[in-house]
C-alpha positions in Angstrom: 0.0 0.0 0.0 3.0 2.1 0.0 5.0 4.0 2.6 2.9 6.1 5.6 4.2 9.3 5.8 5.2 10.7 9.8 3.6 13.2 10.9 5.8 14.2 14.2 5.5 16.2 16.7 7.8 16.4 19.8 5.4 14.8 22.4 5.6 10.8 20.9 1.6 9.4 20.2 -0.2 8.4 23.3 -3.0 6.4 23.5 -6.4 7.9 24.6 -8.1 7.8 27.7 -11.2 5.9 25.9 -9.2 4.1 23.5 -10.5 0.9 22.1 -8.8 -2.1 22.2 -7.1 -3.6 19.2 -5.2 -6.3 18.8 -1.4 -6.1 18.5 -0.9 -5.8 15.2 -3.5 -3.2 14.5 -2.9 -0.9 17.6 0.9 -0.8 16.0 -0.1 1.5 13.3 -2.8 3.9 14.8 -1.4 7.3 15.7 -2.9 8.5 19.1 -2.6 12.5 18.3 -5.9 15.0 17.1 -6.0 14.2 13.4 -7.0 18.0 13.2 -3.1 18.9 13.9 -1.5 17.2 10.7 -5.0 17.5 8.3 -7.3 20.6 7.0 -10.7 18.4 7.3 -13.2 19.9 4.9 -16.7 19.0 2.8 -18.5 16.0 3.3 -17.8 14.1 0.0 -20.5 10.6 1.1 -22.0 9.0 4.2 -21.7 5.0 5.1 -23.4 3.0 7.2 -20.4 3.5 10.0 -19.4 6.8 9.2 -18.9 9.9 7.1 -16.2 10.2 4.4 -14.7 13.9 4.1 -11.8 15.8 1.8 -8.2 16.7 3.3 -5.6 18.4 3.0 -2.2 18.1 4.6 -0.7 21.0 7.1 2.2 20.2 5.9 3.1 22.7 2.9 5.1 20.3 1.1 2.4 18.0 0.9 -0.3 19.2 -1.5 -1.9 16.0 -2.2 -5.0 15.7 -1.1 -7.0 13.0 0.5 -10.6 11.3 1.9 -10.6 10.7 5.8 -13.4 8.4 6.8 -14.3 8.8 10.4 -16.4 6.3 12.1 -17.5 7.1 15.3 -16.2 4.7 18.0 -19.8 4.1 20.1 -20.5 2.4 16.4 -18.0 -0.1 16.4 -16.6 -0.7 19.5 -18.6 -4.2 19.9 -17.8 -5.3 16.2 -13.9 -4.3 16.6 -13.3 -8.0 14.3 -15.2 -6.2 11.2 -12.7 -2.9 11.7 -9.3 -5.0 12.3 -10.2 -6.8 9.2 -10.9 -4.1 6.8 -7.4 -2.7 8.1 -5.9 -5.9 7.5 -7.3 -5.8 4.3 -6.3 -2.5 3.0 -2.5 -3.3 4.2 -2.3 -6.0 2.4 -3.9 -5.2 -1.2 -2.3 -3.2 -3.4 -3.0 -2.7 -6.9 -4.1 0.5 -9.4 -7.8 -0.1 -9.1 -8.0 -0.6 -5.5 -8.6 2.7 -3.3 -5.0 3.4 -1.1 -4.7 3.4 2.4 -2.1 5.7 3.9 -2.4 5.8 8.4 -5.0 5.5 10.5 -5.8 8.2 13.7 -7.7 7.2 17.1 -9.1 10.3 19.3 -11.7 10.1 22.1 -14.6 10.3 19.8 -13.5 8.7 16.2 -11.4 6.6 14.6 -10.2 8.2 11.1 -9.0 6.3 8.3 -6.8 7.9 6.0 -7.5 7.3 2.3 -6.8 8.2 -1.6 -8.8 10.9 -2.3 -10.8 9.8 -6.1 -12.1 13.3 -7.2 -14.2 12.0 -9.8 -17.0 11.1 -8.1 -18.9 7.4 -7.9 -19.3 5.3 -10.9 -23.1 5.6 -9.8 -23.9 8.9 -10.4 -21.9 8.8 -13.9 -23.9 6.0 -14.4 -27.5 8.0 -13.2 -26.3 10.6 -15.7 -24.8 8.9 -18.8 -28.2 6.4 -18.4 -26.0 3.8 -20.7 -22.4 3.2 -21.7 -21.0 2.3 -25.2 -19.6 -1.1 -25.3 -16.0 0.3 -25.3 -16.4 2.6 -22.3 -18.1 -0.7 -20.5 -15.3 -2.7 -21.3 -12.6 -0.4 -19.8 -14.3 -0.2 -17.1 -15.1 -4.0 -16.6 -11.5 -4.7 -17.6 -10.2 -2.4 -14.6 -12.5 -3.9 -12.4 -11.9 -7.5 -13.3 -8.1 -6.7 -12.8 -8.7 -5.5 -9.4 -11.0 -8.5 -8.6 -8.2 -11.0 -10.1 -5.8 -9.4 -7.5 -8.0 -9.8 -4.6 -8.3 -13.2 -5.6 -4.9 -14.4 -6.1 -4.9 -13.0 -2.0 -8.2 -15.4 -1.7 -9.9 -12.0 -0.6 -13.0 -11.8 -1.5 -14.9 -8.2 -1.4 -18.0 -9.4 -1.4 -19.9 -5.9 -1.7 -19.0 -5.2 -5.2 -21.9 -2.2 -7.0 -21.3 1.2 -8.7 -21.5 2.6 -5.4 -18.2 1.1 -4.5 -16.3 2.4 -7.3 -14.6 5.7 -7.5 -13.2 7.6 -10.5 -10.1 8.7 -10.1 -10.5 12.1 -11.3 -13.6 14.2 -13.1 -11.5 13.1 -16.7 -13.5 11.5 -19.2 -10.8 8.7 -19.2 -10.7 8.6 -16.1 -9.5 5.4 -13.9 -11.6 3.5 -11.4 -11.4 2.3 -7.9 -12.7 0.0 -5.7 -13.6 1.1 -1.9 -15.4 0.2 1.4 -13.6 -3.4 2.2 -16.2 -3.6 5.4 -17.5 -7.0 4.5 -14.5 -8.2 2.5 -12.9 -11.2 3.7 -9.9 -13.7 3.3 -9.8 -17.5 2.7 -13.2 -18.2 2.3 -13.4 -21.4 0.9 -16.1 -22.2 -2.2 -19.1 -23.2 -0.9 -18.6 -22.4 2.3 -20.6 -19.7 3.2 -21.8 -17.3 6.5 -25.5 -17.6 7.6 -26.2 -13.7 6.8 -26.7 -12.5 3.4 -24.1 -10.0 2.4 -24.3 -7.0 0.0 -26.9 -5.2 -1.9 -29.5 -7.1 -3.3 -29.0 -6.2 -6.8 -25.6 -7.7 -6.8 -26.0 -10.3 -4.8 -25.2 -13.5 -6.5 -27.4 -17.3 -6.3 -24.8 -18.7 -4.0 -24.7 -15.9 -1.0 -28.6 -16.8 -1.1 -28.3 -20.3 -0.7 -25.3 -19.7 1.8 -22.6 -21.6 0.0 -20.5 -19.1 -1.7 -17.2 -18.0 -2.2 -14.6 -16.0 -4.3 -17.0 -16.1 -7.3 -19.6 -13.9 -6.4 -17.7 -11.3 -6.7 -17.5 -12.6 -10.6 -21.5 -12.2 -10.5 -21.5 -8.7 -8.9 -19.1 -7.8 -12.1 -21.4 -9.7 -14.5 -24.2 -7.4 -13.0 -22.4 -4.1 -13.1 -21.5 -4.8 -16.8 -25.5 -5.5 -17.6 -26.2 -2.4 -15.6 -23.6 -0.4 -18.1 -25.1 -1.5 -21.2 -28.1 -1.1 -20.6 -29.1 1.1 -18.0 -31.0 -1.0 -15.5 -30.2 -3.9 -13.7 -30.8 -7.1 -14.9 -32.8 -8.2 -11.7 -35.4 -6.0 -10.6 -38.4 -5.7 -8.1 -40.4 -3.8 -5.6 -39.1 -5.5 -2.5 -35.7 -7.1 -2.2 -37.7 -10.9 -1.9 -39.0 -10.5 -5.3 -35.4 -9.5 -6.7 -33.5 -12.2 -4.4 -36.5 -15.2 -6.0 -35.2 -13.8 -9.7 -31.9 -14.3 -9.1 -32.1 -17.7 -7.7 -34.3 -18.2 -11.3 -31.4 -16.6 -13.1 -34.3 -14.6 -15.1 -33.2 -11.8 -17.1 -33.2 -10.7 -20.5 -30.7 -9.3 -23.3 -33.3 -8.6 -25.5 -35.1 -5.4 -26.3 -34.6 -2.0 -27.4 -31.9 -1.1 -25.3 -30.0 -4.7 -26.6 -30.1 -4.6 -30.1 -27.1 -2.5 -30.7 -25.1 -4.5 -28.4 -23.1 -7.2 -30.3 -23.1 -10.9 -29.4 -20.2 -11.2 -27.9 -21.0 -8.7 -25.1 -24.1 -10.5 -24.2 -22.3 -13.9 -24.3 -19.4 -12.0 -21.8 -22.4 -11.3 -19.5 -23.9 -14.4 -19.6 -20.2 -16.0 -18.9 -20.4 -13.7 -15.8 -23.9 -14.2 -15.1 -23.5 -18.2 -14.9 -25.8 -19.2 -12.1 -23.3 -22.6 -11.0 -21.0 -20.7 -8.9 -18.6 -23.7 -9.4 -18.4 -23.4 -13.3 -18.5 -19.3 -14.2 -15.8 -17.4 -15.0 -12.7 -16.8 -13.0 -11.4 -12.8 -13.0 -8.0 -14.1 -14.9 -9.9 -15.8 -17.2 -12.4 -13.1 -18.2 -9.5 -11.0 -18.5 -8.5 -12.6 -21.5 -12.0 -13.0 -22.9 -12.3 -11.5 -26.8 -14.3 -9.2 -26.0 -12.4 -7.8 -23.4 -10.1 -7.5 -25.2 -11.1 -5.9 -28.5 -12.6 -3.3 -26.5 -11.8 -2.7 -23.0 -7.7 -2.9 -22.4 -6.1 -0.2 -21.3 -4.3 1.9 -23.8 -1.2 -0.6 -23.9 2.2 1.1 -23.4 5.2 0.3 -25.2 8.0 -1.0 -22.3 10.3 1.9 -22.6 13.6 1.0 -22.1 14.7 4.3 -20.1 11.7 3.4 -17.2 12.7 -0.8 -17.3 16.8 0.8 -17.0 15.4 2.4 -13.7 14.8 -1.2 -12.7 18.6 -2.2 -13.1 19.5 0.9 -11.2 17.8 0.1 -8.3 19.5 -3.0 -8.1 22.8 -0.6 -7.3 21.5 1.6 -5.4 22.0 1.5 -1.6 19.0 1.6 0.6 18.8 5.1 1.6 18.2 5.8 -1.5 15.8 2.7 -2.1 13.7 4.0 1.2 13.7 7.1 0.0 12.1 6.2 -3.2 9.5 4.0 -1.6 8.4 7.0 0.6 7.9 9.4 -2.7 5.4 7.3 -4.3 3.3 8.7 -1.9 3.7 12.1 -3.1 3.1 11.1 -7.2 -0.4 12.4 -8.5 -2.7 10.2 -10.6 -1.5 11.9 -14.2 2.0 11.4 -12.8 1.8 7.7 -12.4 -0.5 6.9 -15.4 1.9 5.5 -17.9 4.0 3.6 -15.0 0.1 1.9 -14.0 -0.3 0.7 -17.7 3.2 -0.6 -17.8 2.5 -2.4 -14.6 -0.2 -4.2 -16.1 1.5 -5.1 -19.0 4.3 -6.9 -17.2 1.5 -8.9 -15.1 0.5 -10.9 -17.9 -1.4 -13.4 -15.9 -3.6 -10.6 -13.7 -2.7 -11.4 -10.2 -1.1 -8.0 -9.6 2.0 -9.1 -9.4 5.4 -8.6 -11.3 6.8 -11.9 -11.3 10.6 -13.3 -12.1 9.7 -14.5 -15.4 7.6 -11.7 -16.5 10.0 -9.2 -15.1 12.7 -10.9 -17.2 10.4 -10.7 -20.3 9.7 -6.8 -19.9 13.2 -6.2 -19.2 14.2 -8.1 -22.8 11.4 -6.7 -24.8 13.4 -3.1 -23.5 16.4 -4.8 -24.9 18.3 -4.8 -21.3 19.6 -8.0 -19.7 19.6 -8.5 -16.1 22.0 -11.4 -15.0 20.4 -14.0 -13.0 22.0 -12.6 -9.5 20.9 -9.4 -10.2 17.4 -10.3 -11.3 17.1 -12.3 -7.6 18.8 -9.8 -5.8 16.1 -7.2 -6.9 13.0 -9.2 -6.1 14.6 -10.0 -2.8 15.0 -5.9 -2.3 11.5 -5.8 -2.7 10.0 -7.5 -0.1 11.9 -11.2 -0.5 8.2 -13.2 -1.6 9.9 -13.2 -5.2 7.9 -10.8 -6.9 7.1 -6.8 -7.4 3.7 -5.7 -5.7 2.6 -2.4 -7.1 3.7 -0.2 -4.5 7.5 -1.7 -5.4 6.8 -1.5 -8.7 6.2 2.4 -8.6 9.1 2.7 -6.4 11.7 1.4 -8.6 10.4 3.4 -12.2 9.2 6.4 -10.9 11.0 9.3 -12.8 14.2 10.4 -10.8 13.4 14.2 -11.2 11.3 13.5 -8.1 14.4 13.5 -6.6 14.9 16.8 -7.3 11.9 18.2 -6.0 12.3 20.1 -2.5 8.5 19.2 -1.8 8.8 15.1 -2.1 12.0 15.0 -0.2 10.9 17.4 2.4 8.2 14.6 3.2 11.3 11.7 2.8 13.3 14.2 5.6 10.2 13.7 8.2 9.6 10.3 7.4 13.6 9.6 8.6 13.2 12.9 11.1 11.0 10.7 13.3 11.5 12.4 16.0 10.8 15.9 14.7 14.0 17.2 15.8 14.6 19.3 12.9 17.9 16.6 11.7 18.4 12.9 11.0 21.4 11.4 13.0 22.9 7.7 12.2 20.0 6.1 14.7 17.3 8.1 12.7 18.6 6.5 9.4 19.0 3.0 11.5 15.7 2.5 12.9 13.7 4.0 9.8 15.3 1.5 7.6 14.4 -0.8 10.1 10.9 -0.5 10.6 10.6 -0.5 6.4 11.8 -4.2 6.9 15.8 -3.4 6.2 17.8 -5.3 8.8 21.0 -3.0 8.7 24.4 -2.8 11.3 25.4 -0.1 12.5 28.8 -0.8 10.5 26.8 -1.1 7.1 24.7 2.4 7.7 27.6 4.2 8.2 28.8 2.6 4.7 25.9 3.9 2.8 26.6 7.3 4.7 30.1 7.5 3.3 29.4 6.9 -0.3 27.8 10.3 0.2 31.2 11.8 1.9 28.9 11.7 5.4 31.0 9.5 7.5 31.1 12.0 10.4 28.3 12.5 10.3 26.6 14.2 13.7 23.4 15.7 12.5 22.6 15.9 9.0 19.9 18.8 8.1 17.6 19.7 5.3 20.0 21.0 2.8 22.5 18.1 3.2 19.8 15.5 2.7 18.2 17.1 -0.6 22.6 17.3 -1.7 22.3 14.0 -1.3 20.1 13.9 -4.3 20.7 17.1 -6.1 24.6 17.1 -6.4 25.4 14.2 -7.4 29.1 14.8 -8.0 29.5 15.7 -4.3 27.8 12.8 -2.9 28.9 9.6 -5.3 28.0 7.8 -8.3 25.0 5.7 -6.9 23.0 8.8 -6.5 24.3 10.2 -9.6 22.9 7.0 -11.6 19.6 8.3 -10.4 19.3 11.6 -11.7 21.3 11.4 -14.8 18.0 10.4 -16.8 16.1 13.3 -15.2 18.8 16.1 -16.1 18.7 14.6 -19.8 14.6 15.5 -20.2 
């Protein structure tokens, strides 16, 4: 999900007098502090059924990202804690381009504030309210986002279980605009096929056979999609009633129609892609990966495919030389990239993931890297899948991390926010331990001999107390402070 940004202030976080109580490995990542002293809370942007989702913007000048804080009020949730440490769980562990971002998460005595990507574009709803019906091509984009998101939850045997136009964003208000998909309150991992709960789950429009019956699992979410997509060409759902009885006895007859006026511009493959998606035996319809490489997918709904350019795959190799200052420092930036920055680097991404999961792996990292005419020997090729997080392939987050264009480097603004994230301790300077225990806590298990290494490569081997200026030379003169960061902005100072 990418690097959470520190927001320090000299008193450390404390926990509240009323705080509720989490389990370990949740209460590890909620900041005890007023949310209202790092974030400029705004509008009200939509309403839940737990709480109220608003626009932000950072206090911090460098920052001028902005973002959607959902606040759910604790007297809510505080006997149904499970449903809340699983949704965090959740949106740690997925990260892909069409799934919304989670940054931190804030506990004060009345709320507890989630910290999200802001999508400006609005919900794929009220587009679809005003458009009343989508062209074939403009359904298929958005089916093959969706599907690619799905696939990734899958291949984490997560299933969302809540999937409807009200749960996906647009990025932005652009008419070509990305999607995302939010509110992971019912989602859930390793449910088996057939397994089942004893409530039913979701809206009741897109609720598929199975969850009736109680013996579903990672393929209603495949149903949900094969609603959406009837919904988009045509305009109305494809199960319909005045009570939610007489649409849930519909679906369990599986009786809907692709005929009519609103059908008979729609070609047959379309309807034979929704009835793929629309197969009532849970066991036998569809699987994401597979609709992904469906015909008419295909033919219509990919993303604009981007050539592999060999100067973004070259940033790969050079991150296998870089040290991991520099590596850190890159993860942390991401963070600051806007949605128009990152666009081109999201479509390479999914061309390298050739099988959907959402995942870079060895081999198809090897095959980008060849179609941009750049060997990687084997060592090297291990060594930088191990850098990433040592399960033997890039997540998206890594991904990002490793192309992202070095003249970010250069920008006083993103490494400002790098500074804090190693400043933890807001003093205004990052000494040797600072360095030490941030690279610790992002999973790099360092000496002390082998930070002060890294440190002297930039010519800071006495170091004491390095400040602002010095850590932005770090980046920006590169021949004052070594070759490795010099590999890293030579591309940049060529644009």
């Amino acid at each position: 999900m990418g690097k959470c940004i520190s927001h320090n202030k000299n008193e450390k976080p404390k926990r509240t007098g009323g705080s509720l109580e989490f389990s370990k490995e949740v209460s590890g990542i909620i900041r005890y502090n007023n949310i209202q002293e790092f974030y400029d809370i705004q509008g009200v942007m939509g309403r839940g059924h737990f709480g109220t989702v608003k626009r932000a913007f950072s206090k911090d000048k460098h920052d001028t990202k902005g973002y959607a804080i959902k606040s759910i009020p604790k007297n809510k949730i505080e006997y149904r804690l499970d449903l809340l440490e699983r949704e965090l769980g959740l949106l740690m562990t997925v990260d892909h381009p069409n799934i919304i971002k989670f940054y931190e998460v804030y506990e004060d005595f009345q709320y507890i504030h989630l910290v999200m990507e802001l999508c400006t574009g609005g919900e794929l709803f009220d587009q679809l309210i005003a458009k009343g019906r989508y062209t074939e091509a403009e359904a298929a984009k958005i089916l093959h986002s969706l599907l690619s998101a799905v696939a990734h939850l899958h291949s984490l045997e997560i299933a969302h279980r809540d999937l409807k136009p009200e749960n996906i964003m647009l990025s932005t208000s652009d008419m070509d605009s990305d999607i995302k998909i939010i509110d992971f309150g019912l989602a859930k991992k390793s449910i088996e096929e057939g397994s089942g709960e004893n409530t039913v789950l979701g809206s009741s429009y897109y609720v598929a056979p199975e969850v009736l019956q109680n013996k579903y699992g990672l393929s209603c979410d495949i149903w949900s999609c094969g609603v959406i997509l009837f919904m988009l060409l045509s305009g109305k759902p494809p199960f319909d009633g005045t009570s939610d009885m007489t649409i849930y006895q519909q679906i369990l007859k599986t009786k809907y129609s692709t005929s009519g006026p609103e059908w008979e511009r729609i070609s047959d493959e379309a309807k034979e892609f929704v009835e793929l998606l629309l197969n009532p035996d849970s066991k036998n319809r569809i699987s994401a990966q597979a609709a992904l490489e469906h015909p008419w997918l295909n033919k219509r709904g990919e993303h604009e495919s981007q050539k592999v350019e060999r100067k973004v795959m070259k940033r790969l190799k050079q991150y296998t030389h870089a040290n991991k200052i520099v590596k850190e420092t890159m993860s942390i930036l991401i963070k600051t990239m806007k949605q128009d920055e990152i666009k081109q680097l999201n479509n390479i991404f999914r061309d390298l993931d050739k099988d959907h999961t959402g995942f870079i792996s060895a081999i198809e990292l090897e095959q980008g890297l060849s179609c941009a005419g750049i060997n990687l020997e084997g060592e090297e090729l291990q060594n930088l899948l191990k850098d990433a997080d040592s399960t033997g392939k890039l997540n998206y987050s890594e991904f990002l991390a490793m192309t992202i264009d070095r003249k970010h480097l250069e920008n006083t603004d993103s490494l400002w926010l790098a500074f804090k994230y190693f400043d933890i301790e807001n003093q205004g300077y990052i000494t040797k331990d600072n360095f030490n225990n941030a690279l610790r806590r992002a999973g790099w298990e360092l000496t002390s001999n082998e930070v002060d290494e890294m440190l002297t490569e930039y010519g800071l081997e006495n170091l004491d107390k390095l400040f602002f200026e010095q850590f932005c030379k770090m980046f920006q003169d590169p021949s004052r402070y070594g070759k490795l960061t010099r590999m890293y902005t030579d591309d940049a100072r060529k644009k």
